[in-house]
C-alpha positions as a Python dict, from the first residue, in 0.01 Angstrom:
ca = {
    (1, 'X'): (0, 0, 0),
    (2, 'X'): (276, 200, 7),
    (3, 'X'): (421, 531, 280),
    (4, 'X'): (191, 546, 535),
    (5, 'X'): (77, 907, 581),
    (6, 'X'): (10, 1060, 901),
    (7, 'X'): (16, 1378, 1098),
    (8, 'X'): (183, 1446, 1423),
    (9, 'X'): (121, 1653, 1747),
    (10, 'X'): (230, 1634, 2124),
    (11, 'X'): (-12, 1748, 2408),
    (12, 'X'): (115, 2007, 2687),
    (13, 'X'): (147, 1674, 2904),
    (14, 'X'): (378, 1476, 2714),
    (15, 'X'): (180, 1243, 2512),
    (16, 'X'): (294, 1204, 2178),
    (17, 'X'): (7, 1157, 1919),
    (18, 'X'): (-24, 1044, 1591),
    (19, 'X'): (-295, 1043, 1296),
    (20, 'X'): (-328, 828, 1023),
    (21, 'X'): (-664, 884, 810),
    (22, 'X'): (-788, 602, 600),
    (23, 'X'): (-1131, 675, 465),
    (24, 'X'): (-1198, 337, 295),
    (25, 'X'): (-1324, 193, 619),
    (26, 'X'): (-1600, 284, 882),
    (27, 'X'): (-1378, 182, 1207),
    (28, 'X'): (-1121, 367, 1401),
    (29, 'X'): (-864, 226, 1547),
    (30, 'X'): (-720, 404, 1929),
    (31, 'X'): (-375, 269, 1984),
    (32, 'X'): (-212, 298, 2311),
    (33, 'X'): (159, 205, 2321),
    (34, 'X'): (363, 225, 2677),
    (35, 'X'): (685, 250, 2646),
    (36, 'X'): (758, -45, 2962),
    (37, 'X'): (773, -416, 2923),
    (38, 'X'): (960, -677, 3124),
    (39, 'X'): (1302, -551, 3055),
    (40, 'X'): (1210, -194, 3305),
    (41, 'X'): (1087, -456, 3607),
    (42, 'X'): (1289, -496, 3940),
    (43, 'X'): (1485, -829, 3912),
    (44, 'X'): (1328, -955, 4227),
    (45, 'X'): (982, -823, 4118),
    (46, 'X'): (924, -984, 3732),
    (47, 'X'): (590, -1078, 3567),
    (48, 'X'): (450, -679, 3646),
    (49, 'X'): (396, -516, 3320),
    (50, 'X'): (271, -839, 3208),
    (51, 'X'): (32, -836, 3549),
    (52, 'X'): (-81, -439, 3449),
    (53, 'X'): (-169, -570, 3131),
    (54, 'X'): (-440, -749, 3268),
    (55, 'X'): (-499, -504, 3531),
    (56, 'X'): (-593, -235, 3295),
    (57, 'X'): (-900, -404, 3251),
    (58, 'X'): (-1030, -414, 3584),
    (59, 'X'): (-1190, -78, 3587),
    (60, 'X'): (-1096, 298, 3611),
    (61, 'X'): (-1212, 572, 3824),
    (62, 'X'): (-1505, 734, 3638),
    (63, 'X'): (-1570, 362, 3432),
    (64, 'X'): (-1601, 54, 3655),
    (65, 'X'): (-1682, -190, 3397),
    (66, 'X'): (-1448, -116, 3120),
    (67, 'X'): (-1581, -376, 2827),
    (68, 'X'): (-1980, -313, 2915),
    (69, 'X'): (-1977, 74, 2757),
    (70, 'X'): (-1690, -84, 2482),
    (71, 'X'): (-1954, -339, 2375),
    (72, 'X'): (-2232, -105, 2378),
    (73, 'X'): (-2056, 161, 2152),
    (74, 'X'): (-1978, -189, 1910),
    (75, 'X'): (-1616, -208, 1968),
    (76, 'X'): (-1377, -506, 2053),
    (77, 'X'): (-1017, -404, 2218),
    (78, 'X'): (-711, -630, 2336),
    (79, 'X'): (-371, -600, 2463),
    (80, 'X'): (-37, -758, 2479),
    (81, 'X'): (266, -699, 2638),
    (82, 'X'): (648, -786, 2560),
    (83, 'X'): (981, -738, 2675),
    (84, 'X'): (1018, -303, 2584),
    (85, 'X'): (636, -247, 2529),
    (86, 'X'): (273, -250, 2664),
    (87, 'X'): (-21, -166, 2422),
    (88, 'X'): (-370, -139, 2435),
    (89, 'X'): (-618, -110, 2137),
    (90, 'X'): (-999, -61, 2050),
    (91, 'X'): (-1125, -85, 1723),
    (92, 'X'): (-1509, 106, 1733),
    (93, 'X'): (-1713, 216, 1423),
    (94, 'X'): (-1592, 592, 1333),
    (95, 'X'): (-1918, 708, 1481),
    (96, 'X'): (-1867, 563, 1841),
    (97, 'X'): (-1492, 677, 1844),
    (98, 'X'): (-1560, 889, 2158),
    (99, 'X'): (-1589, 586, 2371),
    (100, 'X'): (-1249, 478, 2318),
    (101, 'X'): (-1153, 787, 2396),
    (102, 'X'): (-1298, 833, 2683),
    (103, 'X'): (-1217, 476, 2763),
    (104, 'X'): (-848, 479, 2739),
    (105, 'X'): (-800, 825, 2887),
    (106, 'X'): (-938, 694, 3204),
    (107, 'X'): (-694, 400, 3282),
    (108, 'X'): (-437, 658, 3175),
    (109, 'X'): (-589, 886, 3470),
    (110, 'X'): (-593, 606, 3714),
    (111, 'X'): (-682, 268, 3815),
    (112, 'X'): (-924, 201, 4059),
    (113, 'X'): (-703, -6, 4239),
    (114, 'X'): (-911, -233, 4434),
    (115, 'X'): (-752, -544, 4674),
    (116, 'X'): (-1010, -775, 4449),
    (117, 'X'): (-901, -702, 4093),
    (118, 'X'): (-547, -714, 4226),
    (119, 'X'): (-644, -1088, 4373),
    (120, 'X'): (-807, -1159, 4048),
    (121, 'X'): (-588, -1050, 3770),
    (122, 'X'): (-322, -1236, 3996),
    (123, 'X'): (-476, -1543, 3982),
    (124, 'X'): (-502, -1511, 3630),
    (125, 'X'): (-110, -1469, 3535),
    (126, 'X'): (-22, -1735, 3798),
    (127, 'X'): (-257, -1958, 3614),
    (128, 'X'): (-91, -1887, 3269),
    (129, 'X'): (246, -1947, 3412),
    (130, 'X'): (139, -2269, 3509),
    (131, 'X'): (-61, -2381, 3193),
    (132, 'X'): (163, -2211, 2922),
    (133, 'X'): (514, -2236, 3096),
    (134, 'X'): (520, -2531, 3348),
    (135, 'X'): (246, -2777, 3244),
    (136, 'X'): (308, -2813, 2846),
    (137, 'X'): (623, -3013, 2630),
    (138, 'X'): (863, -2748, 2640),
    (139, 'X'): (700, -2438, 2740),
    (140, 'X'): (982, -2386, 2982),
    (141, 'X'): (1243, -2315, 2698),
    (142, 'X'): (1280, -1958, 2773),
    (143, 'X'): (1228, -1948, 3113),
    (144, 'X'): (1538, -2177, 3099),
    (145, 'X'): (1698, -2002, 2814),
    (146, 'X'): (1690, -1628, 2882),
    (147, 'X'): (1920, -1655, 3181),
    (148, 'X'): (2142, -1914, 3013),
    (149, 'X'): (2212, -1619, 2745),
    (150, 'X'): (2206, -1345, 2941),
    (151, 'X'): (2369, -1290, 3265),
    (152, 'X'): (2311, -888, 3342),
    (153, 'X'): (2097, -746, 3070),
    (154, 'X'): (1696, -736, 3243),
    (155, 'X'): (1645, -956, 2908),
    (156, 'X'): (1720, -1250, 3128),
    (157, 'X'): (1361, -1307, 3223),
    (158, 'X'): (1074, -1369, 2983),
    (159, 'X'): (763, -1126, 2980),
    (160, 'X'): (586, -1360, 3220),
    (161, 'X'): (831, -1348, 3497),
    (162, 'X'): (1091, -1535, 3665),
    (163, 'X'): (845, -1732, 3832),
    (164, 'X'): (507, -1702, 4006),
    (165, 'X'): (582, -1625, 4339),
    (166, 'X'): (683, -1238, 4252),
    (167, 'X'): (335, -1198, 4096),
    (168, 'X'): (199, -1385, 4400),
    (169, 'X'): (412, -1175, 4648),
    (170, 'X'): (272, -892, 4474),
    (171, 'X'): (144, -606, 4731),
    (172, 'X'): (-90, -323, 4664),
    (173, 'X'): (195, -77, 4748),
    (174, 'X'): (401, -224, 4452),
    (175, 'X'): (153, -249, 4193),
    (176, 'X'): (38, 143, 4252),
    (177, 'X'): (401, 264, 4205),
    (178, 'X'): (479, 71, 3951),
    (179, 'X'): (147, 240, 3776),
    (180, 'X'): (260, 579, 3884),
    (181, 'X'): (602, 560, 3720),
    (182, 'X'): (550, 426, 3385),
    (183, 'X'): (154, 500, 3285),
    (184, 'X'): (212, 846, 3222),
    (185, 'X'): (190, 1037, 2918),
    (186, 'X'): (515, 1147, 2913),
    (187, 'X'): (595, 753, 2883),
    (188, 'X'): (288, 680, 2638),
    (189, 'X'): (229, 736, 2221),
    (190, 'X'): (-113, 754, 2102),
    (191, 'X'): (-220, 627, 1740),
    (192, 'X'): (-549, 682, 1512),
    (193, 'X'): (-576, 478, 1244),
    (194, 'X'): (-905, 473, 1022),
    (195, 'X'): (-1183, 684, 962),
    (196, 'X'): (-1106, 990, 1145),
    (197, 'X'): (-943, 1318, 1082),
    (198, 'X'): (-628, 1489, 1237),
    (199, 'X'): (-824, 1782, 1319),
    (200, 'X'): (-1133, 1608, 1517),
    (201, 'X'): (-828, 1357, 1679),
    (202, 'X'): (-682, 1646, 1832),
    (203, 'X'): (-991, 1776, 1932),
    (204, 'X'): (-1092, 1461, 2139),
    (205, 'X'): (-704, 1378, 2253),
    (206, 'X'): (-723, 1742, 2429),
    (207, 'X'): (-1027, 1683, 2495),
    (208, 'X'): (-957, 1365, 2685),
    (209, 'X'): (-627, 1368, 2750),
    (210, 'X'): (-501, 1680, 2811),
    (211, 'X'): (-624, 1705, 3158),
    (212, 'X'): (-390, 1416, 3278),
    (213, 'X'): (-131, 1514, 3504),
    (214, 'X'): (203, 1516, 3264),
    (215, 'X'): (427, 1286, 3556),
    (216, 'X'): (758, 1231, 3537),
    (217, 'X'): (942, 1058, 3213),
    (218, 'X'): (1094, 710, 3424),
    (219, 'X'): (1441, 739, 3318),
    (220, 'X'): (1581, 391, 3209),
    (221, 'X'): (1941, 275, 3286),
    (222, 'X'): (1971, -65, 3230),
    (223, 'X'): (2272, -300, 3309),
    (224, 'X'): (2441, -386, 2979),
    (225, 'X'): (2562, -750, 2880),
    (226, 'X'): (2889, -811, 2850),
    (227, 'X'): (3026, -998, 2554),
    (228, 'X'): (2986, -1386, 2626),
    (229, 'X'): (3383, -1528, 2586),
    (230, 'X'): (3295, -1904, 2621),
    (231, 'X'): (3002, -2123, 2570),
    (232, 'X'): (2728, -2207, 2787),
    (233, 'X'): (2545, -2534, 2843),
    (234, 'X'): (2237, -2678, 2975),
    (235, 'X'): (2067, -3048, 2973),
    (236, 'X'): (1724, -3106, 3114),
    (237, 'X'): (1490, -3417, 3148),
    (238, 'X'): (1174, -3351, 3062),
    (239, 'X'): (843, -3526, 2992),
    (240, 'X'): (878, -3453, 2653),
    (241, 'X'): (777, -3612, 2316),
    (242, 'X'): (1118, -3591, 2191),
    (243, 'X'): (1441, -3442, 2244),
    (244, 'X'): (1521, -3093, 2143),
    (245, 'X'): (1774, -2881, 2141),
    (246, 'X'): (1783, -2457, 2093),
    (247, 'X'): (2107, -2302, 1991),
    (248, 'X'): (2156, -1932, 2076),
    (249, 'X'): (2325, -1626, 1991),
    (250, 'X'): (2348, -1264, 2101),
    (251, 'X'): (2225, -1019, 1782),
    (252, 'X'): (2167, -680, 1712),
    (253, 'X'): (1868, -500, 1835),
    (254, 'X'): (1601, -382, 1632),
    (255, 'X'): (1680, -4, 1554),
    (256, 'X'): (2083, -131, 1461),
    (257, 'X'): (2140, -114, 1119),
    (258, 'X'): (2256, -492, 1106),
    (259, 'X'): (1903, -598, 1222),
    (260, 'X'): (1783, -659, 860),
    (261, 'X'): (2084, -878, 809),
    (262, 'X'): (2005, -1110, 1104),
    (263, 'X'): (1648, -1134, 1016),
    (264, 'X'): (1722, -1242, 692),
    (265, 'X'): (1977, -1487, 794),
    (266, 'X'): (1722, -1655, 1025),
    (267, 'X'): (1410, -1649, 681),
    (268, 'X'): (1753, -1821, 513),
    (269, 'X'): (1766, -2078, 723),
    (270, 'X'): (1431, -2206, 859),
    (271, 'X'): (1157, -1980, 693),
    (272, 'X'): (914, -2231, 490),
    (273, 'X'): (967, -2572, 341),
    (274, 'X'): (1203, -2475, 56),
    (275, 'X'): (1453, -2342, 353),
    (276, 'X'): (1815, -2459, 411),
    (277, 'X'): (1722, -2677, 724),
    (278, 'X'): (1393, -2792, 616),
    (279, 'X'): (1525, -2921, 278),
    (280, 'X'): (1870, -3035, 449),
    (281, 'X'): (1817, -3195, 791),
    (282, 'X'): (1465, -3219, 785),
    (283, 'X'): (1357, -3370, 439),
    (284, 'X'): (1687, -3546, 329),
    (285, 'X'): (1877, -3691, 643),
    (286, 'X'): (1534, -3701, 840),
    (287, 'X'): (1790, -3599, 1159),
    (288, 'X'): (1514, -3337, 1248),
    (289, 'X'): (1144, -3390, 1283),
    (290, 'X'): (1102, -2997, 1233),
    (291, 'X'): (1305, -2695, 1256),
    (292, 'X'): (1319, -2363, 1281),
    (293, 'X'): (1529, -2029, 1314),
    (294, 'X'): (1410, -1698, 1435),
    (295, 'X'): (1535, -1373, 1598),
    (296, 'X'): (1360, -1226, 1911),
    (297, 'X'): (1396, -834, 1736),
    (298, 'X'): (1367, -655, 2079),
    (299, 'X'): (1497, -298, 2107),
    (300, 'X'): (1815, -405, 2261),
    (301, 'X'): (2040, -639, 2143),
    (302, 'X'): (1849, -1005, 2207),
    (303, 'X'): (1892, -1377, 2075),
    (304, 'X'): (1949, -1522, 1725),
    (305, 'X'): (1855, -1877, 1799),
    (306, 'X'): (1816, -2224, 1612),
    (307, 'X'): (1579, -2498, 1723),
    (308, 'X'): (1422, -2835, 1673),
    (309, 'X'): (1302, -3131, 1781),
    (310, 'X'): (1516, -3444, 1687),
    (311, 'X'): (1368, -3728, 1506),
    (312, 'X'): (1358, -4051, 1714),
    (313, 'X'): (1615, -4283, 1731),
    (314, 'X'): (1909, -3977, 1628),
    (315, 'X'): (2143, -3929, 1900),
    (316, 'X'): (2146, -3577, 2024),
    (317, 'X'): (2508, -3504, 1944),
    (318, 'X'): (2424, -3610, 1573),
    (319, 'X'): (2110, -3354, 1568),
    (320, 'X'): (2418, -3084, 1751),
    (321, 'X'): (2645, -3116, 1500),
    (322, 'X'): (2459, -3146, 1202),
    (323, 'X'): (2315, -2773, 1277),
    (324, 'X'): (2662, -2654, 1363),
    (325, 'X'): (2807, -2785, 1017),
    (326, 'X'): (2490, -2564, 893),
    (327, 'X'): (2597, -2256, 1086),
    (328, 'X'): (3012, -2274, 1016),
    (329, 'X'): (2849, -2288, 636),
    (330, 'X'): (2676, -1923, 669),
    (331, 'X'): (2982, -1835, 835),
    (332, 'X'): (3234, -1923, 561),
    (333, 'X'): (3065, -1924, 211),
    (334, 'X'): (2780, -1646, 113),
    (335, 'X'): (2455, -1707, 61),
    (336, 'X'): (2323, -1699, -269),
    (337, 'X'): (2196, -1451, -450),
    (338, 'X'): (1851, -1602, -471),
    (339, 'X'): (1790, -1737, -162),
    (340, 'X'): (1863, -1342, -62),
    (341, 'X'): (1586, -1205, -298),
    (342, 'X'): (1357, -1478, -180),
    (343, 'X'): (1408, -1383, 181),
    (344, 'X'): (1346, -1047, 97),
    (345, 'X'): (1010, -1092, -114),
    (346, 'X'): (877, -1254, 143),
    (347, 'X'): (934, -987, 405),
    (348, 'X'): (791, -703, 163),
    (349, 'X'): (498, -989, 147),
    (350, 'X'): (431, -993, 513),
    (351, 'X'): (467, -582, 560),
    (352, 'X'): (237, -507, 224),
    (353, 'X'): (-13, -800, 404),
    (354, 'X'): (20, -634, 771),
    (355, 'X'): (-28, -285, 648),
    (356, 'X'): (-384, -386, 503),
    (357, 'X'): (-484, -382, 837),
    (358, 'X'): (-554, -5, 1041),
    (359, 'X'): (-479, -216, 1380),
    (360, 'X'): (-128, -307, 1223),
    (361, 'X'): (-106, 45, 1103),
    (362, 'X'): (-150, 184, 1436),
    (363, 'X'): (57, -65, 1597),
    (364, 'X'): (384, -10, 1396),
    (365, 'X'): (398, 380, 1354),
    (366, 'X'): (358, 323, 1780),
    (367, 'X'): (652, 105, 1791),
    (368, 'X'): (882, 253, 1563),
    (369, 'X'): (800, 650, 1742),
    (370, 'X'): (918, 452, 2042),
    (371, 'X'): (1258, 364, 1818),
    (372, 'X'): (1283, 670, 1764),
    (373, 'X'): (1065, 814, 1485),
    (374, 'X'): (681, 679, 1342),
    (375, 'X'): (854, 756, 939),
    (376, 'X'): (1099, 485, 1004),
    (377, 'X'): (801, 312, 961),
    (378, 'X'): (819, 437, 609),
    (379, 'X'): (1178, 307, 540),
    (380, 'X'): (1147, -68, 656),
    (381, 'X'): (1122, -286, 376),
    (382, 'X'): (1409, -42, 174),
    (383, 'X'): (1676, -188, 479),
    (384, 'X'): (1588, -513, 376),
    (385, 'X'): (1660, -414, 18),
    (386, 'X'): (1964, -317, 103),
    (387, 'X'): (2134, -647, 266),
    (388, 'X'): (2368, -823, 28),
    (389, 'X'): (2516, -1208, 71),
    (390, 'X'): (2874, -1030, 209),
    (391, 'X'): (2623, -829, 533),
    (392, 'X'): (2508, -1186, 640),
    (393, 'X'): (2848, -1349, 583),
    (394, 'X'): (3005, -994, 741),
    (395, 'X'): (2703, -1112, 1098),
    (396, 'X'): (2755, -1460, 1046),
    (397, 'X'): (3125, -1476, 1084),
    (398, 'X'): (3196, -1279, 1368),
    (399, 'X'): (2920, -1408, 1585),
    (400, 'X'): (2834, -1796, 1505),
    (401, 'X'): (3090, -1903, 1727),
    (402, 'X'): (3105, -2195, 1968),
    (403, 'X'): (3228, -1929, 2223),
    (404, 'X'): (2961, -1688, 2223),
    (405, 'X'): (2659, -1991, 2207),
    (406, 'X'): (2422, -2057, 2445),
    (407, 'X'): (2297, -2417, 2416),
    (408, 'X'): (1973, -2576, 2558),
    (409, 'X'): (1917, -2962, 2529),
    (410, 'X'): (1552, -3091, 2624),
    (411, 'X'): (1631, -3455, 2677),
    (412, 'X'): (1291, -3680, 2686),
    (413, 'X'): (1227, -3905, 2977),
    (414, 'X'): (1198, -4224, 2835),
}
């Protein structure tokens, strides 16, 4: 679909706001994006921007059922959370695009903290730990894998926690000033996507959320990660299908310029049937039962890893060295020019296919004014463009060593 055009203002208080009018539909799409995730939590109190993403829907102030006047005005909303970010959306028809308004700007304003939604939305999270992380075939991976990696970056953790008992330890006291610092406008972009003009969106966003107190800006300083100088190792037995085994890597973040590279290299490797490990390991020497290769494309520098579950009967050092042989091969000869363009149609395939949607839309020009400016929005698919065979060989040699992996081995109980 091409640039996505938009306007741009900033309220008295902070927030940042953005406009993109798209008169071919009859919603509107409110995008809240907080600029918190896991990675801004106290080490000994993980699992809380996770936690306040189910809080937010427990009521506000002036609303205390927040989906009964959404539902009313025709509008569906969700949220999801991650290691940098926490956003919020409601999609309502262009007529009912008050509501959302008025909505969002009152969890911005304040929760009504109450000791029963706390007890509640608790409950909840503890209950996905334990059904998504501890009680299925190798949910545990990067609860297990994270701190293998990384030993001082707050990247160490995954967005649901360390483990249950800091969400269960949580106290009133905490959860308030943990709301206080970081749900503030100051800390806080918000998108329109759809039917709406800039003009009547900056009438209702000073309308709405002007009044909010501007806070304080939290200032992040988070511990860096050293470079890892020797490889790290871990075996578990699990009730498990089959064994597995994850092979990982520190990589750029996403606003570095080598990002592209490594997210190409990974589409190289495992990305569809026609990929290097699916057509090698997979389909030929049957070592692997599937495969696959992915980058975690977090803000600061994260995890290139390599996984898959080994075919039975193929001992585990086989399935080990079989991927290595595949990694010293990016590392020494280029990949082709073809496989390149491939990889590269079929990110312009998924970006042109996201962007159909004013949700995505909204989502993306939040994310990359978080990076640092909504237009790099704009720019995306032309850094992909621009990776030749000698950037991924340049990535793939200096990092796809034995000394700077981080290896995870899922052993199945027999």
């Amino acid at each position: 679909m091409g640039k996505i055009q938009f306007d741009r203002f900033t309220l008295d208080n902070g927030l940042r706001v953005i406009v993109h009018t798209d008169t071919s539909t009859p919603l509107v799409c409110l995008n809240v994006m907080y600029d918190v995730g896991s990675r801004d939590e106290n080490p000994d109190r993980t699992g809380f921007a996770h936690l306040f993403e189910h809080l937010m829907f427990g009521g506000s102030i002036n609303i205390p059922n927040y989906d009964g006047p959404l539902q009313d005005a025709g509008g569906t909303n969700n949220a999801f959370t991650s290691t940098d970010i926490t956003n919020y959306y409601i999609s309502v028809p262009m007529q009912n695009v008050e509501t959302a308004f008025w909505l969002e700007s009152d969890r911005m304003l304040n929760l009504a903290f109450t000791e029963k939604s706390l007890e509640v939305q608790r409950n909840v999270v503890i209950e996905e730990f334990r059904q998504r992380y501890l009680n299925q075939p190798y949910g545990d991976a990067w609860l297990l894998l994270r701190p293998l990696a990384f030993k001082q970056h707050h990247y160490l953790w995954p967005t649901i926690g360390k483990e249950e008992r800091h969400i269960a330890e949580a106290t009133m006291d905490d959860v308030k000033a943990f709301f206080s610092k970081h749900y503030v406008p100051t800390n806080a972009v918000l998108v329109l996507t759809g039917n709406i003009s800039t003009e009547r969106a900056e009438e209702l966003a000073r309308k709405w959320f002007a009044p909010i107190v501007k806070g304080d800006a939290p200032v992040r300083s988070l511990p860096k990660e050293p470079l890892q100088t020797e490889a790290r190792r871990l075996e578990v037995e699990r009730p498990v299908p089959m064994d597995a085994i994850y092979i990982s890597f520190h990589c750029s973040g996403k606003s570095e310029a080598d990002f592209p590279a490594w997210d190409l290299m990974s589409d190289i490797l495992a990305k569809g049937n026609s990929s290097r490990l699916y057509q090698r390991l997979v389909k030929e020497k049957g070592i692997f039962n599937s495969l696959g290769a992915f980058v975690t494309g977090e803000k600061d520098p994260g995890l290139f890893s390599v996984a898959g579950y080994i075919s039975q009967g193929v001992p585990i050092e086989m399935a080990e060295q079989a991927l290595w042989d595949e990694l010293e091969l990016l590392r020494t000869t280029p990949v082709t020019t073809e496989e390149l363009k491939k990889a590269v149609h079929q990110v312009e395939a998924h970006i042109e296919f996201s962007q159909m949607s004013i949700l995505n839309r909204a989502i993306q020009l939040a994310y990359y004014e978080l990076l640092g400016d909504a237009e790099l929005s704009n720019s995306e698919i032309e850094t992909y463009r621009n990776v030749t065979p000698q950037d991924i060989l340049g990535i793939a040699k200096a990092n796809l060593l034995r000394e700077r992996s981080s290896t995870l081995v899922y052993r199945a109980i027999k």
